[in-house]
Residue, then its C-alpha position, 0 to 999 in steps of 0.5 A: x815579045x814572047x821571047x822577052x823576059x818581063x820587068x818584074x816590080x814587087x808589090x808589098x802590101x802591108x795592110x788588109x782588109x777584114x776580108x784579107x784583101x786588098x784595094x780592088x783598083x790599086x792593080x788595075x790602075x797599075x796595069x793601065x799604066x803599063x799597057x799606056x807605057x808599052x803601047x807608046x813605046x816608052x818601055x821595051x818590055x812588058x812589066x809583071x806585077x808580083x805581089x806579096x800581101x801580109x798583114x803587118x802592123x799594126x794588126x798583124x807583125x813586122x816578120x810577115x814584112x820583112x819575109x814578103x820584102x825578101x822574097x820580092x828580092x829574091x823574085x827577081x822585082x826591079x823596084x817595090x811598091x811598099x810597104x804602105x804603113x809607117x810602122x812596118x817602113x821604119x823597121x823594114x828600113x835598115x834591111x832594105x838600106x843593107x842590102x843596097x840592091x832594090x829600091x822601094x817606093x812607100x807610101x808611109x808617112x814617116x820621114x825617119x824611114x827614108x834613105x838612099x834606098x827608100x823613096x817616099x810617096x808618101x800618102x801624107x806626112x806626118x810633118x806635113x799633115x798638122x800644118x795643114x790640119x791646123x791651118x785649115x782648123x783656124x780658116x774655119x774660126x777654130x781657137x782651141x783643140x782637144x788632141x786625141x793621138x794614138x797611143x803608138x810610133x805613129x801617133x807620138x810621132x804625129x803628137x809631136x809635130x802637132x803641137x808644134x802645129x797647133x801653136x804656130x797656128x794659134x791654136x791653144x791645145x786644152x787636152x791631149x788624151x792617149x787613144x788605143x790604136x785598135x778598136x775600144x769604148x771612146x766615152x772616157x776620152x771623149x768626156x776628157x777632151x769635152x772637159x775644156x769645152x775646145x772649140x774642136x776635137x783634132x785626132x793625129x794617127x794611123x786611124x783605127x783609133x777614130x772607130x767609135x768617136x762619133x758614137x762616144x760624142x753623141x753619147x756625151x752630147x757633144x759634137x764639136x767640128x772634128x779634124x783628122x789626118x789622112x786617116x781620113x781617107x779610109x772614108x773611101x773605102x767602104x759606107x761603114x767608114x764614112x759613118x765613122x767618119x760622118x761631120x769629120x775634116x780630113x787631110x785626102x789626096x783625091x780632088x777632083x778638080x785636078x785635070x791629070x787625076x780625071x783624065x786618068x779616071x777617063x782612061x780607066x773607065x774606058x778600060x774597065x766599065x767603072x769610074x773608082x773616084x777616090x784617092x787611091x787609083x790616081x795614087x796607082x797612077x802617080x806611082x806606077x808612072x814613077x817605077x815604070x819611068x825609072x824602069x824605062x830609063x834605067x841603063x843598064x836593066x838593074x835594081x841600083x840603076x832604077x834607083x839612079x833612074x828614080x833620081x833623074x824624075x823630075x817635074x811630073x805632073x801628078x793626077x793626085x792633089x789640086x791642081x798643079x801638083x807635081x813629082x820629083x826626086x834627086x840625090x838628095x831628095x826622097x819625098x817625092x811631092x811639089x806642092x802646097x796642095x799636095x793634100x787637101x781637106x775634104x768633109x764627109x757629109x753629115x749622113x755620111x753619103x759623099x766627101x766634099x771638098x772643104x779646104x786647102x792649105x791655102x785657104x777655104x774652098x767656096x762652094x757654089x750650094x753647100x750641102 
């Protein structure tokens, strides 16, 4: 095919690490997907991934987004994979509903971004993630909680749908105390939420704010079970996480339980010598499945019908989630997840070695030894 011009799908990165960099397996998972895809015949040409990695909010701005999502445009991408964080998608939206040329698929939570041009992946949800936390928060005999959120668009907008939550579950919230989203000394908030002695600190926001808690509370002498949002799945990313994150529940996508997701890892340790378990490879493989599909289907080859493309998925099983969980959009739909189990909770341990599964929506998981 060496005479055939590559699809081109845009990746915009939005968040980086300390390093600059980026999730190590995020490209190679989406590689994988389009060798599959190539090698079964189900699309025609090759696919070149063009990524433009920034650091938007909330570390670095919105300018750096919306510069990268203009030059994916200009660099000929099909579909974009991106932005990743709900700040950089509410604002980025209206330019990409403007120009009404190229699909994005993001994996930010917040529904206010969506639009006919903006699909939704999202790694959680902020009207979603509460319901299942606090859920999960009275399964565990939980009546009352002190509500730590982030002081910025994603925790106010998590504040809301969390004290909604909260009451719906039984759950009396004693305190709500607002957090910096970046890093600081967490005494005065956590000696505030211990004031009413709750029966459980839940934190709502992007994450950042959660470095030190654990810190404060030992400080303070109290360490109360601890929920937390998505967030939770920076525990993933590095040993330094999951200390920051030891003895917490979280809301996470990865469950290895679910058939489609290690399959998938068999495949990609075959490929590449390692077997990454976590979240965000199998989220690699959901995603590329979708963009590649529309991409293989779209008549004739451009952005709009890839858009039309994304509508017609339907019903494909997903490697993220517990079993069962499935993806689909349509004319009017743009959250792309069917499932009550799209999200699960999970435990890091309290050395901070290894998560664990805890829980779903629907109930607690029973463990055969509990560590």
């Amino acid at each position: 095919m060496a005479d055939v011009t590559p699809a081109r799908i845009g990746l915009l990165i939005d968040y980086l690490d300390e390093d600059g960099g980026f999730d190590e397996n995020i490209l190679p998972a989406l590689q994988l997907v389009a060798d599959e895809y190539l090698e079964r015949g189900i699309l025609e040409r090759p696919i070149e991934f063009v990524v433009r990695a920034v650091q938007g909010l909330p570390k670095g701005s919105f300018r750096a987004v919306r510069a990268a999502f203009d030059e994916l445009v200009e660099q000929d991408a099909l579909v974009i994979f991106g932005p990743w964080v709900s700040e950089n998608g509410v604002a980025l939206r209206r330019y990409v509903e403007e120009l009404a040329q190229v699909p994005i698929i993001t994996m930010a939570a917040s529904e206010s971004m969506l639009g006919e041009w903006v699909f939704g992946l999202p790694a959680g949800s902020m009207e979603e993630e509460p319901i299942i936390m606090a859920a999960v928060a009275a399964l565990d005999g939980c009546r009352s909680v002190g509500l730590a959120f982030e002081d910025s668009l994603i925790g106010r907008e998590y504040l809301r749908t969390t004290r909604g939550a909260c009451r719906d579950a039984g759950l009396t919230i004693t305190a709500e105390v607002a957090i910096p989203q970046l890093e600081r000394d967490k005494r005065t908030t956590v000696s505030v939420l211990a004031a009413e002695k709750p029966d459980a600190i839940m934190h709502v926001g992007f994450g950042l704010g959660l470095i030190g808690m654990n810190a404060a509370l030992a400080d303070v002498g109290w360490m109360p079970p601890r929920y937390t949002t998505t967030a939770f799945e920076f525990a993933a990313t590095a040993p330094w996480w999951r200390d920051q994150l030891a003895g917490w529940i979280g809301l996470d996508q990865y469950d290895e339980r679910n058939p489609t997701g290690q399959a998938f890892l068999d495949r990609f340790e075959q490929s590449y010598g390692r077997r990454p378990e976590y979240f965000f490879p199998l989220y690699g493989y959901d995603v590329g499945r979708l963009m590649m599909t529309a991409i293989a289907t779209a008549r004739p080859l451009t952005g709009p019908a890839v858009k039309e493309a994304l509508e017609r998925v339907k019903m494909m099983p997903a490697a993220t989630g517990a079993p069962g969980t499935r993806m689909r959009f349509g004319k009017f739909i743009r959250h792309g997840w069917v499932g009550s189990e799209f999200l699960v909770a999970r435990r890091v341990l309290p050395d901070a070695s290894a998560t664990v599964l805890h829980a779903t929506i629907e109930g607690r998981i029973v463990r055969s030894t509990a560590p």
